[in-house]
KEFIBA-205940 format. One record per residue: x, y, z of N, C-alpha, C in turn; residue in one letter. Coordinates in Angstrom, 2 decimals, decimal comma. Layout:
BEGIN
[torlo [X; Y; Z]; [X; Y; Z]; [X; Y; Z]; 'a']
...
This chain:
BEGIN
[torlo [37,19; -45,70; -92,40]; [36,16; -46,10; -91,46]; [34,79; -45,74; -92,00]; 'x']
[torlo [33,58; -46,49; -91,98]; [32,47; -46,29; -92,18]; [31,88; -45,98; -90,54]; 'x']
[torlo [30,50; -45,36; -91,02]; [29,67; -44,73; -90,36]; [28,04; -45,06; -90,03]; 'x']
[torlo [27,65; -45,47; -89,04]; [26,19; -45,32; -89,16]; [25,69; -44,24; -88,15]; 'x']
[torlo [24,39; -44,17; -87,91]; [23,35; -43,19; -87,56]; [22,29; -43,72; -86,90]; 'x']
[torlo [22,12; -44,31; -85,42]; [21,72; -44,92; -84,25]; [20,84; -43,68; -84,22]; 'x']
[torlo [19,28; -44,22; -84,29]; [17,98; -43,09; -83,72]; [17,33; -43,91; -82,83]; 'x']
[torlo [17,26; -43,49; -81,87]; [16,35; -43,92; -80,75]; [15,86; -42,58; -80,27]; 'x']
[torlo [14,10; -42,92; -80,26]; [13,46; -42,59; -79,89]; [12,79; -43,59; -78,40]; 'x']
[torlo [12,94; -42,48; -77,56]; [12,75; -43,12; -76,07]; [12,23; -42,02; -75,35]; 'x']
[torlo [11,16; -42,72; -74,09]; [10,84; -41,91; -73,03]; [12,06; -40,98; -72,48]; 'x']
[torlo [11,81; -39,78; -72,02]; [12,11; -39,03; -71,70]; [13,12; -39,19; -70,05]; 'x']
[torlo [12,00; -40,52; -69,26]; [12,44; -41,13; -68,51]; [14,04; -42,19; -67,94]; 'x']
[torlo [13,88; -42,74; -69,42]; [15,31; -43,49; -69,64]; [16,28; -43,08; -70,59]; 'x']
[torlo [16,44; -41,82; -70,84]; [16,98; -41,47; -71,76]; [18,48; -41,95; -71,58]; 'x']
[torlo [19,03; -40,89; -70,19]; [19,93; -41,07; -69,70]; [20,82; -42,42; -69,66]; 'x']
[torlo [19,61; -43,29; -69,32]; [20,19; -45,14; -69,09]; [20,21; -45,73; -70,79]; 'x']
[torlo [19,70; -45,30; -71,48]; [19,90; -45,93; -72,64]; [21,20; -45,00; -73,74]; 'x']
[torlo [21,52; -43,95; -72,89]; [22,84; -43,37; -73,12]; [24,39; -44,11; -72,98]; 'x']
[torlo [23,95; -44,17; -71,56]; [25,31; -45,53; -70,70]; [25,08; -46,31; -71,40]; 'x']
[torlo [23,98; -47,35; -71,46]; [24,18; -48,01; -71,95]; [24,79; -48,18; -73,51]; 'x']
[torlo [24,32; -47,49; -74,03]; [25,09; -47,33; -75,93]; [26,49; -47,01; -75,46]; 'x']
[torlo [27,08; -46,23; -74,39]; [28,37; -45,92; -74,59]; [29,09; -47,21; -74,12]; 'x']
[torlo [28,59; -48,14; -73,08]; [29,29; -49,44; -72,37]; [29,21; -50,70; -74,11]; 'x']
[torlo [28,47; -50,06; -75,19]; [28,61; -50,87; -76,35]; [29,33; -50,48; -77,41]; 'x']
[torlo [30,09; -49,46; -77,54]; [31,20; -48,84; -78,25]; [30,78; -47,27; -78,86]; 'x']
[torlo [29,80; -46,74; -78,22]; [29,02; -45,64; -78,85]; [30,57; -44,45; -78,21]; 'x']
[torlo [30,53; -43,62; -78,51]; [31,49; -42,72; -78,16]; [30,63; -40,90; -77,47]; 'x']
[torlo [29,56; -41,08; -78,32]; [29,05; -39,31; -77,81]; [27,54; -39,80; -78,30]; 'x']
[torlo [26,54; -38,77; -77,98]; [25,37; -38,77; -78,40]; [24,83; -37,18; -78,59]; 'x']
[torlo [23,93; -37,06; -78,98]; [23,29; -35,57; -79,30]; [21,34; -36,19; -78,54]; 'x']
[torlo [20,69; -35,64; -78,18]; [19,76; -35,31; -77,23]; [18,74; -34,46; -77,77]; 'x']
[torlo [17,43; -34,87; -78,64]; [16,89; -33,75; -78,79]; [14,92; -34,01; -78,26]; 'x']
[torlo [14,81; -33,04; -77,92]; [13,74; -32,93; -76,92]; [12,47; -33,16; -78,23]; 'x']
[torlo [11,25; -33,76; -77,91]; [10,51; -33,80; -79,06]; [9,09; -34,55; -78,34]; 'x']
[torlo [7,78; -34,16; -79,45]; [6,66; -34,87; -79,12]; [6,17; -35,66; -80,14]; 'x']
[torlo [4,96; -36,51; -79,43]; [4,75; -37,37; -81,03]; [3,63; -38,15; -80,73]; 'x']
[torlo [3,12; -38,87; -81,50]; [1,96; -39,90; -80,90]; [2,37; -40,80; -81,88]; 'x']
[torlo [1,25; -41,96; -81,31]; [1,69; -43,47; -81,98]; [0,80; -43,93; -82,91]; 'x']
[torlo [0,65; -45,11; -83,29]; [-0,79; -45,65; -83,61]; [-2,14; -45,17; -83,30]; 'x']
[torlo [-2,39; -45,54; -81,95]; [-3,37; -44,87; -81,15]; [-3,17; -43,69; -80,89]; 'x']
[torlo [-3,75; -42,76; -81,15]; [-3,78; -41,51; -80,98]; [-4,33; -40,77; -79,98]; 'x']
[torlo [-4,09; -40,33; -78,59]; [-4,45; -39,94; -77,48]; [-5,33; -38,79; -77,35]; 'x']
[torlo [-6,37; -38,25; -76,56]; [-7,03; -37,09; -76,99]; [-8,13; -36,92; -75,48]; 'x']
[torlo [-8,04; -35,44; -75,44]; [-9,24; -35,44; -74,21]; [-9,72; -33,81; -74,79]; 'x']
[torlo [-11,07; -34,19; -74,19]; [-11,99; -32,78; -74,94]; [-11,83; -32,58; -76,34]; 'x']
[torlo [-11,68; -34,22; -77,03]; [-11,26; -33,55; -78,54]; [-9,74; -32,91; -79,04]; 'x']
[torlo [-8,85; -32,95; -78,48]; [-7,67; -32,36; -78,43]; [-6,87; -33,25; -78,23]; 'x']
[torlo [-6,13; -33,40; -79,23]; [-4,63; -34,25; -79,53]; [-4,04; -34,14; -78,93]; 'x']
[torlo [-3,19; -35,19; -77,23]; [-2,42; -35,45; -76,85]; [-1,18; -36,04; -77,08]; 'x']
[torlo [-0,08; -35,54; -77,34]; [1,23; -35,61; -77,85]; [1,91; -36,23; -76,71]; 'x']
[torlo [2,53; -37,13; -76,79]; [3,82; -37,84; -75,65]; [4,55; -37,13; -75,40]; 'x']
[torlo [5,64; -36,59; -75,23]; [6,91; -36,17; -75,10]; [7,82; -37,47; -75,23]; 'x']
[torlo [8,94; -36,77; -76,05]; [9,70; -38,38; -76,36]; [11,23; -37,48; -76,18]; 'x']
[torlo [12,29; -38,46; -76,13]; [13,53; -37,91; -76,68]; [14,07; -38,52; -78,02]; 'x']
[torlo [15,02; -38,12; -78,91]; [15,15; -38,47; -80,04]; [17,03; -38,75; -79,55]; 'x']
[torlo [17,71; -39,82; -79,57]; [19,12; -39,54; -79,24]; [19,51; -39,70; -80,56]; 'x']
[torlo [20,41; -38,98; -80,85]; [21,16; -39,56; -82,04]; [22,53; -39,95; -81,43]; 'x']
[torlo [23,10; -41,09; -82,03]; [24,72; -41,45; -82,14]; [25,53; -41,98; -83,31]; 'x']
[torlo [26,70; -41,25; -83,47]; [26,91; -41,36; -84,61]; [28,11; -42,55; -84,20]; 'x']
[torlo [28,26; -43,95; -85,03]; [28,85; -45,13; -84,52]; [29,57; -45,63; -85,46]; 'x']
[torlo [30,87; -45,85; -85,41]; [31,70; -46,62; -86,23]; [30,64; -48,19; -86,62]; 'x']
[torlo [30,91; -48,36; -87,48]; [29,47; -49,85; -88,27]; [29,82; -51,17; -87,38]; 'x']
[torlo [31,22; -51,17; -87,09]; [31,19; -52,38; -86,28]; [30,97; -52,86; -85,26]; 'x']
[torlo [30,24; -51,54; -84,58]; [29,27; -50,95; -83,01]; [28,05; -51,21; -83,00]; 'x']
[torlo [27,14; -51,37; -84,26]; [26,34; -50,98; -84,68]; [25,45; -51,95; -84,07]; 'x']
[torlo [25,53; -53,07; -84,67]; [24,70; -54,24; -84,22]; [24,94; -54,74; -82,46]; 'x']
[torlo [25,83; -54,07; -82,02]; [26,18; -54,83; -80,59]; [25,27; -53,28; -79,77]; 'x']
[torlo [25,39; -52,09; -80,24]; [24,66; -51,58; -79,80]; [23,16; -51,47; -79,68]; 'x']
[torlo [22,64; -51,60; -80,95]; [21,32; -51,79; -81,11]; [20,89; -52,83; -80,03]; 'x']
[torlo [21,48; -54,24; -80,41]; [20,94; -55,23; -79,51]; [20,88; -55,16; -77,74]; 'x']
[torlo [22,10; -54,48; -77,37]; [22,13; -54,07; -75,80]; [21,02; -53,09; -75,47]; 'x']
[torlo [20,91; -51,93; -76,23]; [19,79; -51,01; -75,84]; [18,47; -51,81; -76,27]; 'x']
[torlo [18,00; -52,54; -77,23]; [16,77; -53,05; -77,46]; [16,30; -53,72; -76,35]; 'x']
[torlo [17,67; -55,18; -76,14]; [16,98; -55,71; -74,87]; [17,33; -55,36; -73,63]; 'x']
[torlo [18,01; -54,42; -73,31]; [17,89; -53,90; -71,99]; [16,55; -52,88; -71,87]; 'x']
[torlo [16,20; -52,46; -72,97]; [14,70; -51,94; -72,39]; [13,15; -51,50; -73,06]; 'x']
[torlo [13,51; -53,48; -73,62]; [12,54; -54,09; -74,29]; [11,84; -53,25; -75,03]; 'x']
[torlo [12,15; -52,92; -76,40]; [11,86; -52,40; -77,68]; [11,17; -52,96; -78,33]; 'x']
[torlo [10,85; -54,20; -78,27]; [10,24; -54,77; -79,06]; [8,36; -54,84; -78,31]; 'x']
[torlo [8,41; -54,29; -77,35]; [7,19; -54,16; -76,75]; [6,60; -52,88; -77,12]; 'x']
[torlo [5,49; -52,51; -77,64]; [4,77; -51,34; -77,42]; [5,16; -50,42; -76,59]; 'x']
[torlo [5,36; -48,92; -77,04]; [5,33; -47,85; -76,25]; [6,45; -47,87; -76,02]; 'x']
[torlo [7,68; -49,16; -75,86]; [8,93; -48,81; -74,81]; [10,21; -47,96; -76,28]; 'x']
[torlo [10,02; -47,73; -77,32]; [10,77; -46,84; -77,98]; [11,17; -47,24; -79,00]; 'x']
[torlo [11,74; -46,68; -80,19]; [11,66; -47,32; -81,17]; [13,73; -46,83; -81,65]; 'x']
[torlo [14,21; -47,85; -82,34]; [16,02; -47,38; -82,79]; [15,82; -48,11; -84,38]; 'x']
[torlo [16,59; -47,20; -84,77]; [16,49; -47,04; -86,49]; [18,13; -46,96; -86,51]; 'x']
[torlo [18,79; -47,72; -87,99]; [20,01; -47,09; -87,86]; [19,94; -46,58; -89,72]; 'x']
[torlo [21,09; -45,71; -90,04]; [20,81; -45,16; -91,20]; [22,27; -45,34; -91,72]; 'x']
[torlo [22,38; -45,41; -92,79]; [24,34; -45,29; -93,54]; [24,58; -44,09; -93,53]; 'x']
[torlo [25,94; -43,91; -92,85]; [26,41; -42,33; -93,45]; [27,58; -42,46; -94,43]; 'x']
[torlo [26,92; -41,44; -95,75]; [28,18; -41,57; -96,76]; [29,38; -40,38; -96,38]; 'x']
[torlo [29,49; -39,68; -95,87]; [30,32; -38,82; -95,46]; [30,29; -38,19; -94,12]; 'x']
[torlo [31,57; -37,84; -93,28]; [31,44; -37,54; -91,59]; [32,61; -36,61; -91,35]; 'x']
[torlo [32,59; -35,59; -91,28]; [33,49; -34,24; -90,59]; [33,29; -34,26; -89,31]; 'x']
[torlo [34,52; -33,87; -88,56]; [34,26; -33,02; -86,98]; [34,66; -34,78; -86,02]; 'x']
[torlo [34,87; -35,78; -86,65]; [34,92; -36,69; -85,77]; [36,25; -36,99; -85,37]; 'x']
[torlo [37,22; -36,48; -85,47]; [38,76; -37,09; -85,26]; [39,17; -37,41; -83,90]; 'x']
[torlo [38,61; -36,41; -82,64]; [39,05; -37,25; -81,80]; [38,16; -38,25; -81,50]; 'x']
[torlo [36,80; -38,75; -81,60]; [36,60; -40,09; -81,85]; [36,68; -40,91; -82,50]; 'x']
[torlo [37,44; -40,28; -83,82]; [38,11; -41,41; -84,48]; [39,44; -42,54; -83,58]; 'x']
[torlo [39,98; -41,47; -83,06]; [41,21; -41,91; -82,30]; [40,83; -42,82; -81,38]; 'x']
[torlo [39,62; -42,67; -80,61]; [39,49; -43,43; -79,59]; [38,47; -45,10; -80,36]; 'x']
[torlo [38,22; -44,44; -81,12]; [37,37; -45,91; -82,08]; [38,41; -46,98; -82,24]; 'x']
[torlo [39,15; -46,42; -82,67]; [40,53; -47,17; -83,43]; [41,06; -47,73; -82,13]; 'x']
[torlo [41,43; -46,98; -81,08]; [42,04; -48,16; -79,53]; [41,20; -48,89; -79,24]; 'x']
[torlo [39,42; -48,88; -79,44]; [38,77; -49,45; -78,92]; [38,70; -50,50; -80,16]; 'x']
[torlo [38,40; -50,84; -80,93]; [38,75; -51,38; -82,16]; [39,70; -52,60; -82,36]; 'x']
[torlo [40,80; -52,13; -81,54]; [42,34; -53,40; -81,73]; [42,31; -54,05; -80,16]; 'x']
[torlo [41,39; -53,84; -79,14]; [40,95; -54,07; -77,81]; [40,24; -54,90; -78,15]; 'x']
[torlo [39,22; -54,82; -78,76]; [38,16; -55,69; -79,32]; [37,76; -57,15; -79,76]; 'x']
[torlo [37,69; -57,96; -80,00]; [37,46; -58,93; -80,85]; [35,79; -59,03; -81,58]; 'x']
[torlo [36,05; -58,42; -82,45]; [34,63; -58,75; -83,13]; [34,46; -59,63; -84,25]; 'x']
């Protein structure tokens, strides 16, 4: 089995919903990490750099998830618009610690038609 590496960066607000949602697209677990950041425009009052607060999810996704996930979370909450969050995916050449979601990849997998 190959591996990718689902980053979405999202409001803090929908984190949760763009969680369900990756898991209703074959995602299995996610990791959650709290973070700030600015964009293009750079925010500021009294001279002082205002930082967003963002969340960073990571999910780690069997490859044949990959594209059905991206696309459900993009357009369920329009990514392609300014400000609403940004998903990156990355190759993983090697993955420990995953076996019982391997198991459940694989039922979900022969369920499937992709």
């Amino acid at each position: 089995m190959r591996f990718d590496l689902i980053v979405a960066f999202v409001d803090p607000g929908i984190t949760e919903k763009v969680v369900k949602t990756a898991k209703k697209s074959g995602a299995t677990g996610d990791v959650i990490i709290q973070g700030k950041g600015t964009g293009i425009e750079e925010a500021s009052l009294l001279g002082l750099s205002i930082q967003d607060r963002t969340d960073i999810v990571l999910f780690v996704v069997e490859e044949h998830h990959t594209n059905k996930i991206m696309e459900s979370v993009s357009k369920e909450y329009n990514m392609e618009e300014a400000g609403n969050g940004i998903l990156i995916t990355l190759k993983i050449d090697k993955v420990a610690g995953l076996s019982k979601q391997i198991k459940r990849i694989r039922e979900n997998l022969k369920s499937e038609q992709l």
